[in-house]
C-alpha positions in Angstrom: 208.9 -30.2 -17.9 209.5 -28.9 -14.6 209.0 -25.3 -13.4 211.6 -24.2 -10.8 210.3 -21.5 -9.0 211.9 -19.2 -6.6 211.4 -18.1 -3.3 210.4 -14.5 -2.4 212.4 -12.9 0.4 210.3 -13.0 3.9 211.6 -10.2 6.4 211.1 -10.0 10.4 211.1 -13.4 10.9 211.0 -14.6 14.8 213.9 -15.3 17.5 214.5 -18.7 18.2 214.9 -20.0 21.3 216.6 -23.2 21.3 216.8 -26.6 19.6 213.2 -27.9 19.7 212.3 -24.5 18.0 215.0 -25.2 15.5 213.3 -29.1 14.9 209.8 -28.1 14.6 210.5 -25.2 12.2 213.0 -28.2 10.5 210.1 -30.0 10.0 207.8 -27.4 8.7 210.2 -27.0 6.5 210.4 -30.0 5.0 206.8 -30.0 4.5 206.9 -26.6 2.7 209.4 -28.3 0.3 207.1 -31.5 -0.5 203.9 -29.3 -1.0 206.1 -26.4 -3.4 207.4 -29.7 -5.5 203.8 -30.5 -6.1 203.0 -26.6 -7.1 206.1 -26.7 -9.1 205.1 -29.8 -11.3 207.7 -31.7 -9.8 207.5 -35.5 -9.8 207.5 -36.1 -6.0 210.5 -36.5 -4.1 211.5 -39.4 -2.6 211.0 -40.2 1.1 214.6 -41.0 1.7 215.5 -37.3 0.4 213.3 -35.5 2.0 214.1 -37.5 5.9 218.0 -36.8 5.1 216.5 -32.9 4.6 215.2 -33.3 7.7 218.1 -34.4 9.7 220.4 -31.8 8.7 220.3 -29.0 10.9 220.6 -25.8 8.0 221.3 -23.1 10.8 224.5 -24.3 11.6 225.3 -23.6 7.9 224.7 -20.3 8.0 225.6 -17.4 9.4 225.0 -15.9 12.7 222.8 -13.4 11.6 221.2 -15.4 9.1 220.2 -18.3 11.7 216.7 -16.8 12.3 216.0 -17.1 8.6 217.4 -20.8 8.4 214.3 -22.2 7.7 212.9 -20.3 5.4 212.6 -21.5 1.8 215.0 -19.5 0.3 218.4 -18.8 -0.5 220.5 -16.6 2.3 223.8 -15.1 2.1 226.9 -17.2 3.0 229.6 -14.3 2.2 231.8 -13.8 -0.3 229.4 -13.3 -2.7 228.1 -16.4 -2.3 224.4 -18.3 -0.9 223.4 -21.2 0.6 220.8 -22.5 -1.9 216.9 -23.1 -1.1 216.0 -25.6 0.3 213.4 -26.6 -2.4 216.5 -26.3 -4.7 218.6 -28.8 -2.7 216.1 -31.2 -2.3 215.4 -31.4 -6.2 219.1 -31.1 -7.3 219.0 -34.8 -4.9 216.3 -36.3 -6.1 217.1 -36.2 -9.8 220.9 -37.8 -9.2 218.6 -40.7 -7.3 221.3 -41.5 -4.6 222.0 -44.7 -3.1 223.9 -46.5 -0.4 227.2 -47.1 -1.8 227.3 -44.1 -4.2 230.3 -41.8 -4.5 229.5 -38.3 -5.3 231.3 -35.5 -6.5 230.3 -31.7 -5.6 231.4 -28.7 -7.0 230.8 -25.7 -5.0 231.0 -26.5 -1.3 230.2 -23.2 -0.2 228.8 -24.0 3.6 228.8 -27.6 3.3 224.7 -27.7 3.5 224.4 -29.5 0.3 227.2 -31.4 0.8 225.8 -32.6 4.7 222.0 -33.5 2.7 223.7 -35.6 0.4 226.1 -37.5 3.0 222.8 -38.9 4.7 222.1 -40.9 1.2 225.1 -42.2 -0.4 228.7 -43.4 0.9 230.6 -40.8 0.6 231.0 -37.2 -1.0 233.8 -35.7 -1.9 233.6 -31.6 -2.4 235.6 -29.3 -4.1 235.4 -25.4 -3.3 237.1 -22.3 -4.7 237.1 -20.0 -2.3 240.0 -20.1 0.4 237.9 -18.9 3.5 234.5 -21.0 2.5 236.8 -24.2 2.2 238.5 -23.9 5.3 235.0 -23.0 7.4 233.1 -25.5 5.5 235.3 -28.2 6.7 235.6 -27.5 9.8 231.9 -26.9 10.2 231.3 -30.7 8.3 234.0 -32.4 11.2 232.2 -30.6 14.1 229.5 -32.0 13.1 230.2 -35.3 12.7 229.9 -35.8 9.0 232.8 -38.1 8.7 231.8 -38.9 4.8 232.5 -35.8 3.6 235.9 -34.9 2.0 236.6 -31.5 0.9 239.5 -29.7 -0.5 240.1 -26.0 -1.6 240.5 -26.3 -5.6 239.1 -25.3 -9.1 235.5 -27.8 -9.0 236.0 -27.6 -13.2 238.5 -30.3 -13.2 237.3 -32.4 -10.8 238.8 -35.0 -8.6 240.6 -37.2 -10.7 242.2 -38.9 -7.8 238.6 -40.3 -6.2 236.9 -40.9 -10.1 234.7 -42.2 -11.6 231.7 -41.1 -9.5 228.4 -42.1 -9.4 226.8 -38.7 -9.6 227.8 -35.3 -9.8 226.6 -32.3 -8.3 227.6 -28.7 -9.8 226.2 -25.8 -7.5 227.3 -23.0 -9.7 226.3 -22.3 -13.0 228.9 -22.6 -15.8 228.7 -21.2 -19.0 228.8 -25.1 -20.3 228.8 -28.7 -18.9 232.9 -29.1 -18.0 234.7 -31.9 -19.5 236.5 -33.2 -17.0 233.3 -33.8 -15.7 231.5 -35.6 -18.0 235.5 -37.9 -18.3 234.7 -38.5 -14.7 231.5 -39.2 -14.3 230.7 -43.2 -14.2 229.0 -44.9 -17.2 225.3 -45.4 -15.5 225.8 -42.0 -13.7 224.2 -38.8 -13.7 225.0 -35.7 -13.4 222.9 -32.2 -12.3 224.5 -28.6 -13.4 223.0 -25.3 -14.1 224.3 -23.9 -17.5 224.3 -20.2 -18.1 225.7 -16.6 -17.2 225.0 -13.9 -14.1 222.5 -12.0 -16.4 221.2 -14.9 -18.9 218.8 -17.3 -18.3 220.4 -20.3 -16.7 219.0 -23.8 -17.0 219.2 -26.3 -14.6 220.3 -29.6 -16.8 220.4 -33.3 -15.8 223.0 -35.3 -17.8 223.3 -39.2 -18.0 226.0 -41.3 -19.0 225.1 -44.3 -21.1 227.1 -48.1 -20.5 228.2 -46.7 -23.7 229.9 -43.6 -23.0 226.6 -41.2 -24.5 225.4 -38.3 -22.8 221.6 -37.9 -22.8 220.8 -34.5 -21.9 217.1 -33.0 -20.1 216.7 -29.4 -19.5 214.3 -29.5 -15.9 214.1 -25.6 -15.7 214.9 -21.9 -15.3 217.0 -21.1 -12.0 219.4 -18.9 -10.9 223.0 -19.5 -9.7 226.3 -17.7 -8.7 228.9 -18.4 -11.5 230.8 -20.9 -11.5 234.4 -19.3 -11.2 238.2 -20.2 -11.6 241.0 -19.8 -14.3 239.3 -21.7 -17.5 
């Protein structure tokens, strides 16, 4: 089994100075997030996820005076009571849905559209569904500046899902719910998988990995202990 471990919180980090400072410390950090899988017991990640870690620059998804703390392998504050997740976290929450060209994936949670701008560098396209009003409306404006054309987001409960652009090959949940949603598990492809951290603010959530058999079955594997904002909406 796998042992998620998270990041302590590192104060007085540098200035940066421009965007070769941002690369290099990009790069570093990729590095950190391939040697902390090994510590972590993780299988190691694939290549391909780690390069599309690498091209996605994280301080433009957060804010201002969270930027010198971008490439730090942890969560950071987004607002609204919401983070942007570390980086270690993102790049296992990836690797276990195994993306490929061609692959339509749902998100829930868009929150800065960091998650959502890893994942676009893998698969076809993603489609993203966030909660809160002013995180939607920043994150895709932030995902068009940037030129991440692949990306489709709306403001909307992430519980039900996207019924319009279903099945999907994967889904990605980046809050935890109290259980694995239904609508989900209707909409997720047979052959698909989906990754979702199950439990409450003060209980110990788990991150899960569901697949769908040809036959319709979900097969269920507990990875490890993490910690999420709730999911939220009106179910």
């Amino acid at each position: 089994m796998r042992a998620l471990l998270l990041s302590v919180f590192v104060l007085g980090a540098p200035a940066l100075a421009d965007d070769a400072d941002f690369a290099a410390l990009r790069a570093d950090l990729v590095d950190e997030v391939r040697v902390y899988a090994g510590y972590a017991g993780d299988d190691p990640f694939s290549d391909a996820v780690l390069e599309a870690m690498g091209r996605v620059e994280r301080h433009k998804f957060v804010p201002q005076g969270q930027v010198r703390y971008a490439y730090e392998n942890r969560p950071l504050p987004i607002g609204h009571g919401q983070t942007i997740s570390q980086p270690y976290i993102v790049a296992l929450m990836t690797d276990l849905l195994e993306p490929a060209d061609g692959d339509v994936v749902l998100e829930v949670g868009t929150g800065s559209g960091y998650q959502a701008a890893v994942m676009a560098g893998l698969v076809d396209h993603v489609y993203s569904i966030e909660i809160i009003a002013a995180l939607a409306d920043s994150a895709s404006t932030r995902l068009q500046r940037l030129g991440y054309d692949n990306v489709t987001t709306k403001l909307g409960d992430g519980y039900y899902g996207w019924e319009d652009h279903a099945p999907f090959d994967s889904i990605i949940v980046t809050a935890a719910a109290s259980h694995v949603p239904p609508p989900l598990i209707e909409q997720l492809k047979p052959g698909g998988k989906m990754v979702i951290p199950v439990g409450g603010r003060f209980m110990t959530q788990l991150l899960l990995l569901l697949e769908k058999t040809d036959g319709g079955e979900i097969v269920t594997r507990q990875i490890g202990a993490v910690r999420f904002v709730p999911l939220t909406g009106e179910h």
